[in-house]
C-alpha positions in Angstrom: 14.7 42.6 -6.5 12.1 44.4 -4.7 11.7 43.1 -1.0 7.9 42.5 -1.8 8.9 40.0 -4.4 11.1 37.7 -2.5 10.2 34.5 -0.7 9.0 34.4 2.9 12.4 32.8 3.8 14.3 35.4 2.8 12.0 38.5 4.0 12.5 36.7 7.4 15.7 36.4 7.4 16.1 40.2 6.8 14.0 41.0 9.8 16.2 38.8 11.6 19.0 40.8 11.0 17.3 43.9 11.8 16.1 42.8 15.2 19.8 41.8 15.4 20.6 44.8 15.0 18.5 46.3 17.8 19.8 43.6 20.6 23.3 44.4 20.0 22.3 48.3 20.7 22.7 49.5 17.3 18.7 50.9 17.8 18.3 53.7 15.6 20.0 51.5 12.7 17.5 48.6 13.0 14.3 51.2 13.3 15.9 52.7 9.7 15.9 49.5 8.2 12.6 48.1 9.7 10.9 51.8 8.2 12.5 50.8 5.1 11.4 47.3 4.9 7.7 48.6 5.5 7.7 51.1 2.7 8.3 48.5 0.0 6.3 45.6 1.8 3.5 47.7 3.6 1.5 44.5 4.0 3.6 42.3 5.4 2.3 41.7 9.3 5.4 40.1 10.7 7.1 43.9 10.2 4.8 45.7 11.3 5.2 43.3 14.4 8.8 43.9 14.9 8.4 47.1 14.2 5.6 47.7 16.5 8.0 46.3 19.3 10.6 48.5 18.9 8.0 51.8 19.4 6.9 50.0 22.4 10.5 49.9 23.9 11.2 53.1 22.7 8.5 54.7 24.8 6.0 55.2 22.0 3.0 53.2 23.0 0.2 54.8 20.6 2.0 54.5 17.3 3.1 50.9 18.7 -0.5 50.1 19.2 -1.2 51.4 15.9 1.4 49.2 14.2 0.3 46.1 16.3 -3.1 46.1 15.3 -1.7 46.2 11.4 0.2 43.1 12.2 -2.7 41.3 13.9 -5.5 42.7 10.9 -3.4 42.0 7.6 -3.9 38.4 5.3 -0.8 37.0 6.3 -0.8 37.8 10.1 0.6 35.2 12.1 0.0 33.5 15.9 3.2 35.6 17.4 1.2 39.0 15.6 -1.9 37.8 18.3 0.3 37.3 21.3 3.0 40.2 20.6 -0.7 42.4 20.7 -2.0 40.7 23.9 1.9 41.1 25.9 1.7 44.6 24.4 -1.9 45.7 26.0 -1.5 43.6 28.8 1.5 45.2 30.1 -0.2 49.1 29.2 -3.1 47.5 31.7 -5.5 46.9 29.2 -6.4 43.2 30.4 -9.8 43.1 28.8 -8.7 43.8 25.7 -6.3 41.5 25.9 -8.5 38.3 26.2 -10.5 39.8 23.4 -7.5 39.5 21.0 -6.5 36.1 22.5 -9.9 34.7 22.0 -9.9 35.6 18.3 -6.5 34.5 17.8 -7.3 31.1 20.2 -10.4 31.0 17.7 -7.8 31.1 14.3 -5.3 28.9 15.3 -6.7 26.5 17.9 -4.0 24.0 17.6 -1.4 26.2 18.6 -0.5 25.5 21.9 1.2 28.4 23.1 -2.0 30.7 22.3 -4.1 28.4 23.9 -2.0 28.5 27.3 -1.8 32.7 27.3 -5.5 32.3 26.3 -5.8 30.4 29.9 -3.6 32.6 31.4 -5.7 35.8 30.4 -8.9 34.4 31.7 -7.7 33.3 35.2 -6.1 36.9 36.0 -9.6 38.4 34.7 -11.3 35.8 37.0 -12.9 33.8 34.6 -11.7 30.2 35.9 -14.3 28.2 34.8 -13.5 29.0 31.0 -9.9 29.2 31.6 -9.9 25.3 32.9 -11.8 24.6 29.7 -8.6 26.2 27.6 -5.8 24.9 29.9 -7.4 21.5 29.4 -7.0 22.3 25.3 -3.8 23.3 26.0 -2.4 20.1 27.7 -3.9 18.1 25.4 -2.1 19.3 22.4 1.2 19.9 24.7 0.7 16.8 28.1 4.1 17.8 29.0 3.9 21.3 29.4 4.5 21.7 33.1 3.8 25.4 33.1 0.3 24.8 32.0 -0.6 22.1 35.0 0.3 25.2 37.3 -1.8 27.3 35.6 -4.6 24.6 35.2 -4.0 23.7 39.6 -4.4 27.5 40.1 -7.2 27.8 38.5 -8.8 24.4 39.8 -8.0 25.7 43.2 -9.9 29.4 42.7 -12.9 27.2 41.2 -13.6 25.4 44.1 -11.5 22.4 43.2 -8.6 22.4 45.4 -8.2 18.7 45.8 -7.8 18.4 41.3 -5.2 21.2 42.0 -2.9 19.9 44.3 -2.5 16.4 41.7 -2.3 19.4 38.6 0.9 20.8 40.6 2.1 17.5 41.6 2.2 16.9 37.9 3.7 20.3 37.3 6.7 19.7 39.6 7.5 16.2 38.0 7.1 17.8 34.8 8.7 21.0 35.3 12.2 19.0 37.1 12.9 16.3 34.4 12.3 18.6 31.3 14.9 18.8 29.4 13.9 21.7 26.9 12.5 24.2 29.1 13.4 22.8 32.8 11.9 24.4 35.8 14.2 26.7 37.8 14.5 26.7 41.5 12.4 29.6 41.6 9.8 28.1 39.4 9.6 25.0 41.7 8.7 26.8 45.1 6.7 29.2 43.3 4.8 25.8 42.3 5.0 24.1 45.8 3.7 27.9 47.2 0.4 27.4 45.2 0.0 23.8 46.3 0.5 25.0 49.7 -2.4 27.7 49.0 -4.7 24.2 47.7 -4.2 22.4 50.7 -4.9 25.5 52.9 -7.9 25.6 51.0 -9.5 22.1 52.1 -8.0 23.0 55.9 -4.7 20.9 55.5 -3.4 24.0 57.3 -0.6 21.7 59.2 0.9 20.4 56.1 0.7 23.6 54.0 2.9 25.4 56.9 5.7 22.4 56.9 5.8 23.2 53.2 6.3 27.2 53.4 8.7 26.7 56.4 10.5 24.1 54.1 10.9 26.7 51.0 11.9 29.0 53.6 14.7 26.6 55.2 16.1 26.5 51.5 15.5 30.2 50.6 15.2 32.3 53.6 14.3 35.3 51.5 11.6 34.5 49.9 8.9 37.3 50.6 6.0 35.3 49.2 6.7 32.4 51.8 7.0 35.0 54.7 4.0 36.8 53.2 1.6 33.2 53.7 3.3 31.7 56.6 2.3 35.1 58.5 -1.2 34.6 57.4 -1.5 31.0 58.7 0.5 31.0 61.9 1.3 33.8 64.5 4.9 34.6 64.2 7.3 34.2 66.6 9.6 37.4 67.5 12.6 35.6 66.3 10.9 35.1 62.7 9.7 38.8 62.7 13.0 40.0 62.7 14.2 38.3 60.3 10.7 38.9 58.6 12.5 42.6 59.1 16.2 42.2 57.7 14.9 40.8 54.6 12.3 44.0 54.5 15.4 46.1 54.6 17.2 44.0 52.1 14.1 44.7 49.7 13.5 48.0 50.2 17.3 48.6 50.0 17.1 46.8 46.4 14.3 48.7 45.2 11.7 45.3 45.4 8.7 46.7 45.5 6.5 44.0 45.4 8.8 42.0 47.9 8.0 45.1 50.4 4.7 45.2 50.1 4.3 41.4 51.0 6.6 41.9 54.0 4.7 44.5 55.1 1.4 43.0 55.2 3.1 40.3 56.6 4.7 42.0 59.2 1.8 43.9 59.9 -0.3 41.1 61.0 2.2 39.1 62.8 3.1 42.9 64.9 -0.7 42.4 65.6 -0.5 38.8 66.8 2.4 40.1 69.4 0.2 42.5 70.5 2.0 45.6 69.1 -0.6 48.0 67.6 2.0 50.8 66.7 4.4 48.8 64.9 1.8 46.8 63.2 0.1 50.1 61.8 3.9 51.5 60.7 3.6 48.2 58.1 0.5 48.3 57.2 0.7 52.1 56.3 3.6 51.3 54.7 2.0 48.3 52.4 -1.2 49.9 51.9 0.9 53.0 50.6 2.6 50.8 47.7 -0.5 49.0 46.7 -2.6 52.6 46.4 0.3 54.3 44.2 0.3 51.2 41.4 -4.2 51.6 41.5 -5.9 53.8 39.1 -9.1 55.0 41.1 -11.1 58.1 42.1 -12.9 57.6 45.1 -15.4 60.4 44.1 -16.5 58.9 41.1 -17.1 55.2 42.8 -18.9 56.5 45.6 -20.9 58.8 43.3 -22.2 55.9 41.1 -22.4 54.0 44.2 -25.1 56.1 45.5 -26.7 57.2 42.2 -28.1 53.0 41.7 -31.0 52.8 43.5 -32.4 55.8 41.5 -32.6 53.2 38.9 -35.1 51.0 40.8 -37.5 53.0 42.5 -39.5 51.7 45.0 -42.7 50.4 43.2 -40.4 48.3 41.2 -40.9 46.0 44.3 -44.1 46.2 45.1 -45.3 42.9 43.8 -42.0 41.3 44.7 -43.4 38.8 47.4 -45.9 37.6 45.1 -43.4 37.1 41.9 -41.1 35.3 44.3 -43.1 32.7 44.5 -44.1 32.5 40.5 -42.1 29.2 40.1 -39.7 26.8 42.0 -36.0 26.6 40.6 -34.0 23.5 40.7 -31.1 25.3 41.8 -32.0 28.4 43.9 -29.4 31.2 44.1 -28.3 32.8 47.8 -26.4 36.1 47.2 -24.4 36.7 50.4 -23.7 40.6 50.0 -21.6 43.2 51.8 -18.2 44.5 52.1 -15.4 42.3 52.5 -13.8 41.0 55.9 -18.2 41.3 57.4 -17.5 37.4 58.5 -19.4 36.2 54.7 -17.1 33.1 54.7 -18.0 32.0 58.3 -21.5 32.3 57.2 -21.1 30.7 54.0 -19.5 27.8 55.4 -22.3 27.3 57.9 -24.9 27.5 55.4 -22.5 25.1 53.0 -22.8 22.5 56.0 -26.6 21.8 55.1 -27.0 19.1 53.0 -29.3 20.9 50.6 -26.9 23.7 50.2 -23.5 24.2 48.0 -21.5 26.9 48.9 -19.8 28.3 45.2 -17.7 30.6 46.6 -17.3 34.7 45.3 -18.7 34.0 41.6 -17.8 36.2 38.8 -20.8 35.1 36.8 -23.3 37.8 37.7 -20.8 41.3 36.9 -19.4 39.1 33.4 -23.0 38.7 32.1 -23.8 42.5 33.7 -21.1 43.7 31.5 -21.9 41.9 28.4 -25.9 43.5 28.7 -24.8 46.7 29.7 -21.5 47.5 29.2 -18.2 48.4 31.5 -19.9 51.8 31.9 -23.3 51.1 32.7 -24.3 53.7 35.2 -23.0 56.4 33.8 -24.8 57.3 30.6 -27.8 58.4 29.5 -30.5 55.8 29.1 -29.1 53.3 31.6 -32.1 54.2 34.1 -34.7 52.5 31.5 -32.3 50.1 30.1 -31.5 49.0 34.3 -35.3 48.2 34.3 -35.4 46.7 30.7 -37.8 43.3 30.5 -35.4 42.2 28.0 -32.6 43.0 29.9 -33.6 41.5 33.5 -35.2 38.5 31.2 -31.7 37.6 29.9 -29.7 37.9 32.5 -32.4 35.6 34.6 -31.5 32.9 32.1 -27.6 33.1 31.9 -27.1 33.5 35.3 -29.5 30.2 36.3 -27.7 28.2 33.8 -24.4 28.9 34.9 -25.0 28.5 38.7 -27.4 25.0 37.9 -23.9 23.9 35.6 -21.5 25.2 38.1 -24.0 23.6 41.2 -23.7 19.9 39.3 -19.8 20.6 39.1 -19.2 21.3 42.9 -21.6 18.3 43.9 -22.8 15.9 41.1 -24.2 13.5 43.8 -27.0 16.1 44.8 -29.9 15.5 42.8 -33.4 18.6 42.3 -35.4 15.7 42.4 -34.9 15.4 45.9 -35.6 18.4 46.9 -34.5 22.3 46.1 -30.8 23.4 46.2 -29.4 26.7 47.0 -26.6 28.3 45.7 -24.7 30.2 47.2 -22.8 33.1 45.4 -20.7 34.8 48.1 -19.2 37.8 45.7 -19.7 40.7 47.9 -19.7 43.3 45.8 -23.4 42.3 44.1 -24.6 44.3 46.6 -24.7 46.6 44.3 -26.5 44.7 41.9 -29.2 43.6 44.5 -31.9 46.0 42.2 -31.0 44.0 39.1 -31.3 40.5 41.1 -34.7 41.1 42.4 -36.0 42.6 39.3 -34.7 39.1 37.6 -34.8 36.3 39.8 -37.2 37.4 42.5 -37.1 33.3 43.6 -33.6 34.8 45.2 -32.7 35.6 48.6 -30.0 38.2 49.8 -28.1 37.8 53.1 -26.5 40.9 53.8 -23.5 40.1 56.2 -22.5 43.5 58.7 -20.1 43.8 61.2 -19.1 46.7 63.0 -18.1 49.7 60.7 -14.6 50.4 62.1 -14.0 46.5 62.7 -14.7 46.2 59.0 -12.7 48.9 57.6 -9.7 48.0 60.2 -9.7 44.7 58.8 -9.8 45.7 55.0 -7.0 48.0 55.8 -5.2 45.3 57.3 -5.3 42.4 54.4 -3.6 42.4 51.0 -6.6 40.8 48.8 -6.0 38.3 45.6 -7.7 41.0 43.7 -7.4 44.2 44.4 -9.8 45.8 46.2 -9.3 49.3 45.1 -10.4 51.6 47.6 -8.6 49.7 50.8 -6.0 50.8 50.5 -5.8 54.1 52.0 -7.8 54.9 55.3 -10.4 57.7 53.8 -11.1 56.3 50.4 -11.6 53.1 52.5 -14.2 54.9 54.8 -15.5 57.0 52.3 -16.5 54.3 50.3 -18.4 52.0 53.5 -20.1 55.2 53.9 -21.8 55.1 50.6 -22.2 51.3 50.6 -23.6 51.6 53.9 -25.8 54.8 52.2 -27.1 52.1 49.7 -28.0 49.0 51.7 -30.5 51.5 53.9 -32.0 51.9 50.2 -32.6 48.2 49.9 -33.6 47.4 53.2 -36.2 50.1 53.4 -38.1 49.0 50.4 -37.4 45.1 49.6 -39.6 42.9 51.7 -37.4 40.8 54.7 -38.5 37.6 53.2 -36.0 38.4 50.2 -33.3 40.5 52.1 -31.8 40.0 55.6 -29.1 41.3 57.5 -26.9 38.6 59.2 -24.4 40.6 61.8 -21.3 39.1 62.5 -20.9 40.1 66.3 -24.6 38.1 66.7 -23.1 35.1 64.9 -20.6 35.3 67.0 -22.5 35.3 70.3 -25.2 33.3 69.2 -24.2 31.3 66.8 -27.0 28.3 67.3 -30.2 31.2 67.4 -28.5 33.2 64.0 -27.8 30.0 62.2 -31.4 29.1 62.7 -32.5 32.7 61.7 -30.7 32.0 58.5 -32.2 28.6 57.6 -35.6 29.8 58.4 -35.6 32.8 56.1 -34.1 30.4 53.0 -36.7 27.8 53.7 -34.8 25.4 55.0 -35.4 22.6 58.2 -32.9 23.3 60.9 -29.5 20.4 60.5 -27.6 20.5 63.4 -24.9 19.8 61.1 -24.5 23.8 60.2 -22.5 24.4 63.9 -19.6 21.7 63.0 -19.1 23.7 59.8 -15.1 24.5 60.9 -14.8 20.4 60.4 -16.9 21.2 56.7 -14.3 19.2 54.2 -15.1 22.0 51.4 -13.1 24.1 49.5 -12.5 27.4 50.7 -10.6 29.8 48.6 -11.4 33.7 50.5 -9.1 35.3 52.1 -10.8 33.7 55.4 -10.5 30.4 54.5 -7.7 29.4 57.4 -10.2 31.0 59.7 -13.0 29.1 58.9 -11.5 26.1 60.0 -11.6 27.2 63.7 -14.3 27.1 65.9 -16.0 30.1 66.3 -14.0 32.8 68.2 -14.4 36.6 69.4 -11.0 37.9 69.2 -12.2 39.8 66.0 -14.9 42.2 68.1 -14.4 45.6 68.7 -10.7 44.8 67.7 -10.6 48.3 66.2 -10.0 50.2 69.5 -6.1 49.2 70.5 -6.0 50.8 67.2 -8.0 53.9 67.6 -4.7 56.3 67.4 -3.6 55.3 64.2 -6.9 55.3 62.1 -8.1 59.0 62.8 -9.2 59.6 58.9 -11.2 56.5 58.9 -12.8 57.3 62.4 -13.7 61.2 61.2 -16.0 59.8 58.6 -17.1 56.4 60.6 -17.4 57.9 63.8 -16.3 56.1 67.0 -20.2 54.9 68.0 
């Protein structure tokens, strides 16, 4: 009887026996019999799955991609076809499309559980929290006991400003994930767990009891590079946990960890710097940097090319008659774009502009790049026509209205107690990289103001160099892409400056803040309309979530340590300080 004619039961059955087959080693037998099975039942999707993961293995991606997409497009295709397609462009680092083909599968099988949790899972890596808590919240309640899921819900809550909502999610998690008895949580699964609770509490400044927890994993599992890597980052080191901090480098490197490495490395590097040991502190962070750069996909060339090539998309009459449309209507919520490149001292002033009562501090927001990228596409920049569509009424008119609604819904979220009718509140998206974006913002919501936070060139760069960011930021990793790239930054903020009016852009440096913290803060309330509070200069005791990678910092008073810091390091950054200059 042909294969096509017998009953689902027993055509699974078969391709059970063929993926058999495969495990036990017998390879080139089960890819035989899974061709075979597809020539007389072409249009059965669960084949063209297994068969798809067997190309995959074998090293063929594009015929496996090819084979994937028949599973996931055919009448009978099946959850597993959705999420074998998702693993598969996942791992090949296609992440976007990825989400795309969990969101249609989340959207044909919404009660399945396990697509709704890799649907979550998808959105957080891509930094889309918000939505993610929405699915993760799906998730648990078709599955409440699914321990996994409260992790991945508390990380989430914690990157979306929620930190306190976290910390119950993974206490949830770990009394979940110990007394399951179906799919119990391993050792490593549980510090992994308690690590990320650590991370919440760091982020609303229980700094004391997230270190008793990593030095508690750590008492249990002295090897574990992840502990090391954020115990280093909250505390300085002593020289008797460096050296251990050094055996288990040795033991990583020795077994080929990579990703163990890298987080000694960093960590090492910055506890080096804390005993006052420049050279040995650069000999780890040279060695870090170098494994991050070799896993990125990036041409410095290209970036800094398109970098500089945006403001020929906004000439300057295109703000000509922005003073006068800034003050075309009032906004409920107001947005405040604090812009620059990262490690400028953004948080320090975010937090002190998040200590005024008509202010909420949001954190780096993906919002405005996500609805960029759904007007203009990935690639925008680089084609023809994107100079009239950047300046597109249409265009700026839409993008006005989605990003208002999201930072009014994600404003009510963050403070529900604060009410418009009282008086105007600000916003304030800290997402650096907008600067970028600044001709788009002002063209849209010219009711906006831009703080552009600047600290000393080589301080800057030094300090990118020196951190291993959540996300990677691509071109810190290696000293002259890292240089190369302030350079045109810095190239394109001269742009902005020189032709947007100073009551919609100012620049906020961080060695003034520093010295003068009372006169900048007042500086910075004036230019957003705001009376002085005095309440802004006890912004270190601010109980707010903080999720940056300065968020232990900001918790401190203020503190100059952090000027001019570059120079005990001047003989180890020579190609960043032949395109910064030493000045």
């Amino acid at each position: 009887m042909p294969i096509n004619s017998t009953p689902d039961a027993l055509r699974k059955a078969q391709l059970d026996s063929i993926k058999s087959q495969w495990l036990i080693g017998n390879k080139q037998t089960a890819v035989n019999d899974c061709q075979n099975f597809l020539r007389q039942s072409p249009q059965y999707a669960p084949a063209h799955l297994v068969y798809a993961e067997f190309l995959d293995q074998s090293g063929n991606a594009q015929e496996a991609s090819n084979h994937f997409q028949a599973a996931c497009s055919l009448p009978d295709t099946t959850a597993e076809c959705f999420l074998g397609f998702a693993g598969f462009l996942k791992k090949h680092g296609q992440s976007t499309n990825a989400q795309e083909v969990l969101s249609v599968g989340h959207k044909k099988w919404p009660e399945n559980a396990l697509m709704a949790r890799e649907f979550g899972v998808i959105l957080a890596e891509n930094d889309h929290h918000s939505e993610a808590t929405v699915v993760f919240e799906h998730c648990l309640e078709l599955q409440p006991n699914d321990w996994i899921c409260w992790n991945h819900l508390g990380c989430s809550r914690a990157l979306n400003n929620h930190a306190e909502d976290a910390i119950a999610c993974f206490e949830k998690s770990l009394a979940l994930g110990t007394k399951s008895t179906l799919s119990p949580a391993s050792p490593q699964d549980i510090e992994s767990i308690r690590l990320n609770q650590a991370g919440a509490l760091i982020h609303i400044g229980k700094t004391d009891e997230a270190r008793r927890t990593f030095e508690s994993i750590l008492k249990s599992n002295p090897g574990n590079h992840r502990a090391w890597f954020d115990l280093a980052n909250l505390i300085k080191c002593d020289e008797r946990q460096v050296e251990e901090m050094e055996r288990h480098l040795n033991s990583s490197i020795a077994q080929g960890d990579q990703t163990a490495a890298r987080d000694y490395h960093f960590a090492l590097g910055r506890s080096w710097d804390n005993l006052n040991n420049p050279s040995k502190a650069m000999e780890h962070l040279h060695a870090g940097n170098k494994i991050v750069r070799a896993q990125l996909n990036y041409s410095s060339t290209e970036v800094c090319e398109r970098l500089r090539r945006t403001p020929d998309f906004f000439p300057p009459e295109v703000f000509s008659d922005l003073e006068l449309r800034s003050q075309h209507s009032e906004l409920r919520y107001r947005p405040v774009f604090i812009v620059g490149m990262p490690r400028c001292g953004s948080t320090l002033t975010e937090q002190i502009l998040a200590s005024h009562p008509q202010v909420i501090g949001a954190g780096e927001l993906t919002t405005l790049p996500t609805i960029k990228n759904k007007l203009l596409g990935p690639n925008f920049g680089l084609r023809e026509g994107d100079r009239d569509l950047a300046r597109a009424p249409n265009i700026a008119s839409e993008l006005r209205k989605a990003y208002l609604a999201e930072i009014e819904r994600i404003g009510k979220d963050l403070q529900p107690d604060l009410d418009p009718a009282d008086g105007e509140i600000l916003i304030v998206d800290k997402m650096l990289g907008n600067f970028d974006m600044i001709g788009m913002i002002m063209q849209a919501i010219p009711e906006a103001r831009i703080i552009h936070c600047r600290r000393s060139p080589i301080d800057t760069c030094l300090s990118c160099y020196s951190k291993l960011f959540r996300s990677p930021v691509s071109y810190s990793y290696d000293q002259k892409e890292l240089a190369e790239f302030y350079m045109a930054y810095e190239e394109q903020m001269t742009y902005w400056h020189q032709h947007i009016p100073a009551s919609s852009l100012m620049e906020s440096r961080y060695e003034d803040m520093v010295a003068q913290t009372e006169k900048q803060s007042r500086k910075l309330l004036e230019f957003l309309g705001l009376p002085w509070n005095p309440e802004v200069l006890d912004f270190h005791n601010k109980k707010r979530t903080v999720s940056t990678a300065s968020m232990a910092q900001v918790r401190k008073p203020i503190y100059n340590s952090s000027v001019e810091r570059w120079r005990r390091y001047a003989p180890y950054i020579q190609p960043m300080l032949s395109i910064l200059g030493q000045d």
